[in-house]
C-alpha positions in Angstrom: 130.3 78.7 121.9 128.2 81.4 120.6 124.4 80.5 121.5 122.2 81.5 118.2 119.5 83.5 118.7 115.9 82.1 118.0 114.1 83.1 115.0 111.5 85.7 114.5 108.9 86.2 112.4 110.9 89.3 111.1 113.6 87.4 110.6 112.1 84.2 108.6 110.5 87.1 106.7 113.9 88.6 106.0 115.8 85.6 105.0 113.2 84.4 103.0 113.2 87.4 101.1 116.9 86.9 100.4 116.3 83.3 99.3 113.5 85.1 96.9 116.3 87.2 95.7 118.9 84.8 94.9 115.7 82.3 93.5 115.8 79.7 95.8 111.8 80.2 96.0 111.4 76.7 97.6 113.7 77.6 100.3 112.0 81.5 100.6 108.5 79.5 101.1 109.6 77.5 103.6 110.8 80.6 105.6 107.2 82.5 105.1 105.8 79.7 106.3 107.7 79.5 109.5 107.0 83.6 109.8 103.3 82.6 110.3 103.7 80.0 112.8 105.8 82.3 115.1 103.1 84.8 116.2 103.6 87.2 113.6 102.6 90.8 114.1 100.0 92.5 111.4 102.4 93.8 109.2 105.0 90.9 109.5 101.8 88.4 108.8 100.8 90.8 105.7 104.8 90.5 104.7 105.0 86.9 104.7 101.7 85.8 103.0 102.2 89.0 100.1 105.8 87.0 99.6 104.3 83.2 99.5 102.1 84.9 96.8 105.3 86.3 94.6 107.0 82.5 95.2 104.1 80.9 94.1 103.6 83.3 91.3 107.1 82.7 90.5 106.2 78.6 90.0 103.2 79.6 87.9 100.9 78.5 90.9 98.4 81.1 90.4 95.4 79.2 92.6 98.3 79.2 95.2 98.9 83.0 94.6 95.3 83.9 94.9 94.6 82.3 98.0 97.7 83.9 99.7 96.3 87.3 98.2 92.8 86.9 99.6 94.2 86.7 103.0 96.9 89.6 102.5 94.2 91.8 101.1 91.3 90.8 103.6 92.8 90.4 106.8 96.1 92.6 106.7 95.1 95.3 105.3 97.2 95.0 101.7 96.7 97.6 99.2 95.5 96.1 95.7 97.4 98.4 93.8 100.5 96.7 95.4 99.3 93.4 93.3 99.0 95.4 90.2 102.2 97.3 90.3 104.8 94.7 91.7 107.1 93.4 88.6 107.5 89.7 90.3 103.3 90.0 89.9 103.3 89.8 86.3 102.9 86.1 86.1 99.6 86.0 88.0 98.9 89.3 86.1 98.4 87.5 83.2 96.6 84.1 85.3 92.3 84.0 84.7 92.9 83.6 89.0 94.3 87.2 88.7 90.6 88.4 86.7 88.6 86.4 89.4 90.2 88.6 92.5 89.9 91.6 90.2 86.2 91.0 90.1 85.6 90.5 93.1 87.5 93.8 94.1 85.9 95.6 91.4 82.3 94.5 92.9 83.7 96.1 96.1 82.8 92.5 98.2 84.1 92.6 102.0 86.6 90.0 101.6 88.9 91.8 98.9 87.0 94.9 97.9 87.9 97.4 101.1 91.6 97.9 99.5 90.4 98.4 95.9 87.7 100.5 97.4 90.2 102.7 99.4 92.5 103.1 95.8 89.4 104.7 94.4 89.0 106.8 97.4 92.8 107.9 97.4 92.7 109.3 93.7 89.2 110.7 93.7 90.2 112.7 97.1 93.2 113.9 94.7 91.2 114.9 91.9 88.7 116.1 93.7 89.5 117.8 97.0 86.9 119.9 98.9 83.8 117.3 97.5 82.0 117.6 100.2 82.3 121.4 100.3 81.1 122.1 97.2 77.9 119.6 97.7 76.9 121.6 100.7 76.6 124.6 98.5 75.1 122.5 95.9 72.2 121.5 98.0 71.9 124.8 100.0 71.3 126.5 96.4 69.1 123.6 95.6 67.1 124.0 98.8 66.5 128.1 98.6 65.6 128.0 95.8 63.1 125.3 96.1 61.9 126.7 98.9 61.4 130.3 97.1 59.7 128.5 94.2 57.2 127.1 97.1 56.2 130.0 98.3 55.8 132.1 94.9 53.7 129.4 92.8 50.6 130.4 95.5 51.2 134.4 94.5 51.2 134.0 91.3 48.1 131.7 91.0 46.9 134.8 93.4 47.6 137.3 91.0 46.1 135.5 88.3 42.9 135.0 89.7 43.7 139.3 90.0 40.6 141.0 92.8 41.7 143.1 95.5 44.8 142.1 97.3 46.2 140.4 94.2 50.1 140.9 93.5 51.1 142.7 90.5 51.0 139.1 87.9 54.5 140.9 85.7 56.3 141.0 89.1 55.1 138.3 90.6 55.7 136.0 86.9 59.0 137.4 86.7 59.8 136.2 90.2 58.2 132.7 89.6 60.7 132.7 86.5 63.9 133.7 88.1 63.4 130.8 91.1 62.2 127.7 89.4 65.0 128.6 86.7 67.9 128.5 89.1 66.2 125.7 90.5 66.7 124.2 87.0 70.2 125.3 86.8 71.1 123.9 90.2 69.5 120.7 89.3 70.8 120.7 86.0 74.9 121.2 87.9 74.0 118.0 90.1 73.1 116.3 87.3 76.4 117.2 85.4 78.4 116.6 89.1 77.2 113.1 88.9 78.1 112.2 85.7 81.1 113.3 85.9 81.7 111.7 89.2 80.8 108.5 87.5 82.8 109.2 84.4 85.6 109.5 86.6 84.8 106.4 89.1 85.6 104.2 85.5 88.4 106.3 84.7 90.1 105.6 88.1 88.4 101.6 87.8 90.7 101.6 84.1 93.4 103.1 86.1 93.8 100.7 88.5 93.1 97.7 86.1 
């Protein structure tokens, strides 16, 4: 007689998936639930309590759902948008337990926040690629001509005060000019940058809501 082989975590995960499928969702939780007491692995452990969520989400048990959630997103590393874009979601979708963990994503706390958080990252890094680039030049502009500014405010006070020594005041003005208004401008580009960058952080926050 053939000896059966013993069960896995992959394997409860598996057949409970094909319970899911067929909607025997009693019979599917019962099978995530024994994936968790066999020393699941990470991603078999992120597996099995994502899929208690869908069962119970299924039933219309959305407190259920949200606690199974919580611990996906928090200690396995699930990706929010997952809970957002999966069909068999829809029924929490629409649960006030679904606008609770969206709030506490969107307020970026530790327990549910990092996978939200990362979402954002993903599409700004898209829309935005070489960031960090383009601030270095940003401040490097910023900072000479700060720096230029510094050192011509003393001249021209020099040159208006005029006596021997003193700096042509035209030249020197026209100087004075040219650096604090690229300072301006610079600032002025940051200041645009930001809001932008903030325009765009809701955008992507609409996106993923």
């Amino acid at each position: 007689k053939e000896v059966e082989a013993a069960p896995t975590a992959e394997s409860c995960v598996n057949l409970g998936l094909e319970f899911f499928s067929k909607g025997r969702v009693r019979d599917a939780l019962e099978q995530f639930d024994n994936a968790l007491e066999l020393n699941p692995n990470p991603t078999e452990a992120q597996a099995a309590f994502y899929n208690k969520a869908c069962c119970h989400a299924y039933r219309e048990e959305s407190k259920k759902a949200a606690e199974c959630l919580r611990i996906a997103l928090r200690d396995y590393n699930l990706k929010f948008g997952t809970v957002l874009n999966d069909p068999d979601m829809a029924p929490f979708r629409a649960s006030p337990e679904f606008k609770e963990l969206q709030e506490e994503a969107l307020r970026g706390g530790e327990d549910i926040g990092s996978g939200f958080r990362r979402d954002l990252k993903l599409i700004s890094e898209v829309q935005a690629p070489f960031r960090g680039v383009r601030r270095f030049f940003y401040v490097a502009f910023i900072a000479a001509a700060g720096i230029s500014t510094f050192f011509t405010i003393p001249r021209l006070i020099f040159a208006l005060q005029g006596g021997d020594g003193a700096p042509d005041f035209l030249e020197t003005a026209g100087n004075a000019a040219i650096n604090i208004g690229a300072l301006c401008r610079y600032c002025r580009a940051r200041g645009f940058v930001f809001l932008g960058k903030q325009e765009r952080r809701r955008a992507d926050y609409k996106y993923l809501s």
